[in-house]
C-alpha positions in Angstrom: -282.3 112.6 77.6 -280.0 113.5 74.9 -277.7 116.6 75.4 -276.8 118.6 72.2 -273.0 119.6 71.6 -274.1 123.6 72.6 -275.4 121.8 76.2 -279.3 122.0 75.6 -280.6 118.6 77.0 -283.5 117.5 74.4 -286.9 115.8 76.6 -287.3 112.4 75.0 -290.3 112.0 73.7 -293.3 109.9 76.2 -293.5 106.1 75.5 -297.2 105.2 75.6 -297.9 102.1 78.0 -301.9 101.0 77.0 -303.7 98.2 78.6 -306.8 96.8 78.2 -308.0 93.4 80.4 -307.7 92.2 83.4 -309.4 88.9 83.2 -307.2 86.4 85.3 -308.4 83.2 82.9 -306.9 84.5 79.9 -303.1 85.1 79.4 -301.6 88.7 78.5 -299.9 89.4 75.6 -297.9 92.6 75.5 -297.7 94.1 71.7 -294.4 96.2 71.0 -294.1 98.5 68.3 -292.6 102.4 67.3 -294.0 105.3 65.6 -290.9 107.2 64.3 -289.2 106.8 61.0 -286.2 107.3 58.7 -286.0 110.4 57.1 -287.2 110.3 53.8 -287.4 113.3 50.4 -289.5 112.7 47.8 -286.4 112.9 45.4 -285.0 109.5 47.4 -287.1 107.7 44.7 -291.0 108.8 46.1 -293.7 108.9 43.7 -296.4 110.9 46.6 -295.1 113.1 49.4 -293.2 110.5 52.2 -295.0 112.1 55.2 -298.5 112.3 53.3 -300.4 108.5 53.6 -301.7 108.3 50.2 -303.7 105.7 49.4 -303.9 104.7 45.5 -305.7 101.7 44.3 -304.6 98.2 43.5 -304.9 95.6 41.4 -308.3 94.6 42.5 -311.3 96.3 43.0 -310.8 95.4 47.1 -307.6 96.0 47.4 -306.1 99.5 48.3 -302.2 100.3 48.7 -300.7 102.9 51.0 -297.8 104.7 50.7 -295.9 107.0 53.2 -293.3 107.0 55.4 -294.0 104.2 58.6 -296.8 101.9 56.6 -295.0 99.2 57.3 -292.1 100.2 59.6 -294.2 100.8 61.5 -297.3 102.5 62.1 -299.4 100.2 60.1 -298.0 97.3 62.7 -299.3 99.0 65.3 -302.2 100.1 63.6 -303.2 96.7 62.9 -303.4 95.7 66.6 -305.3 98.5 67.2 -307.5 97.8 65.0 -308.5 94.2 65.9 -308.9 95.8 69.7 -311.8 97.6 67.9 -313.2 95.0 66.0 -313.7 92.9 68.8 -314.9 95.6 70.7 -317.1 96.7 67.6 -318.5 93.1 67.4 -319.1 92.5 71.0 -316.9 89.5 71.7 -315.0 88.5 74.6 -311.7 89.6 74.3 -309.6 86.4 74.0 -306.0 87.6 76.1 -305.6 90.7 78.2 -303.7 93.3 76.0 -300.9 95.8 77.0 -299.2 97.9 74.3 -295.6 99.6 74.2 -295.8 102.2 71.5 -292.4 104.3 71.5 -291.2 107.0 69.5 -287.0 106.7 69.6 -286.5 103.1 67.9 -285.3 104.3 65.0 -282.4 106.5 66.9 -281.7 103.2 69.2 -284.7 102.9 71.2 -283.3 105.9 73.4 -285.0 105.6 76.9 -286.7 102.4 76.9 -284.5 100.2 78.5 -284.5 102.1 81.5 -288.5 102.7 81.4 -288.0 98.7 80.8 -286.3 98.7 84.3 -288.7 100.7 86.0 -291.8 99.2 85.3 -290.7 95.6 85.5 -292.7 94.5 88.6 -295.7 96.7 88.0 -296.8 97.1 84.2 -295.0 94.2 82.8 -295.4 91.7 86.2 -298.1 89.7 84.6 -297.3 89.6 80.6 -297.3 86.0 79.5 -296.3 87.0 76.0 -294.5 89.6 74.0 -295.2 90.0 70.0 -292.9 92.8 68.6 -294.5 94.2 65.6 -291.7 95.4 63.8 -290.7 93.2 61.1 -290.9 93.2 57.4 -292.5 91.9 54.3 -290.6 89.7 52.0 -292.1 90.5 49.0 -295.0 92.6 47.9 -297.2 89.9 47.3 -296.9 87.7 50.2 -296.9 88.8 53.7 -294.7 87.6 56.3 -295.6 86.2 59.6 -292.0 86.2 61.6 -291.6 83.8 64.8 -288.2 84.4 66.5 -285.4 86.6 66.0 -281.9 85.1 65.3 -279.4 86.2 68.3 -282.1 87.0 71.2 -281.6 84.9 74.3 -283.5 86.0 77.1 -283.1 84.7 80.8 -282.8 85.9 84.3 -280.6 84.4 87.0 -281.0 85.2 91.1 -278.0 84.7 93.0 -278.7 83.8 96.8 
């Protein structure tokens, strides 16, 4: 936990581990994403209040935009893979992977707390992910979405020493 200049240690805020599966025939996929933003005024160039979701329609009849702080970075994200959880849920079909979510509150401030929580839970909550999809990318434009699949500069490997 972070300790202020005056001494006071501030509590990090919980980092919510979700799972849902357990079928040992399909493969787990564990879905990353944060809940915390930037700060934001409405004078930094905000047409509707930044920590008010506002939703104003679009171009088409169908279409509705959102605006507020953390649509995309990145509540919608993780709003989205909730979401499909309930569809297929809603629609009675089999789940097709086991899910487990990370759903953190500090990325925006350097992710304060997780790489320990990382550590700990290594060979319990994370000791049978087949997959990780981080959620926390953004759109090129406003009119085509983005679908990113790798991250320049991330090389992940483990090495045992005997």
């Amino acid at each position: 936990s972070p300790q202020l200049p005056d001494g006071q240690v501030l509590p990090l805020p919980s980092v919510i581990l979700g799972e849902l599966g357990k079928d040992p025939q399909n493969p787990t996929v564990c879905f990353y994403g944060h809940v915390d933003v930037q700060p934001a005024k409405k004078e930094d160039g905000w047409n509707t209040d930044p920590y008010t979701l506002t939703e104003i329609d679009g171009v088409h009849i169908f279409i509705r935009n959102l605006y507020g702080r953390g649509a995309t970075d990145n509540k919608g994200p993780v709003l989205a893979w909730i979401n499909a959880v309930e569809t297929f849920r809603a629609l009675k079909l089999a789940m097709p992977v086991n899910f487990k979510f990370v759903i953190e509150g500090m990325e925006e401030a350097g992710s304060l707390g997780l790489e320990k929580l990382l550590e700990e839970e290594n060979q319990s909550f994370f000791s049978d992910v087949d997959y990780i999809v981080i959620s926390d990318n953004l759109w090129l434009s406003k009119k085509k979405p983005a679908l990113t699949y790798g991250s320049r500069g991330n090389a992940c490997f483990f090495v045992e020493v005997k």
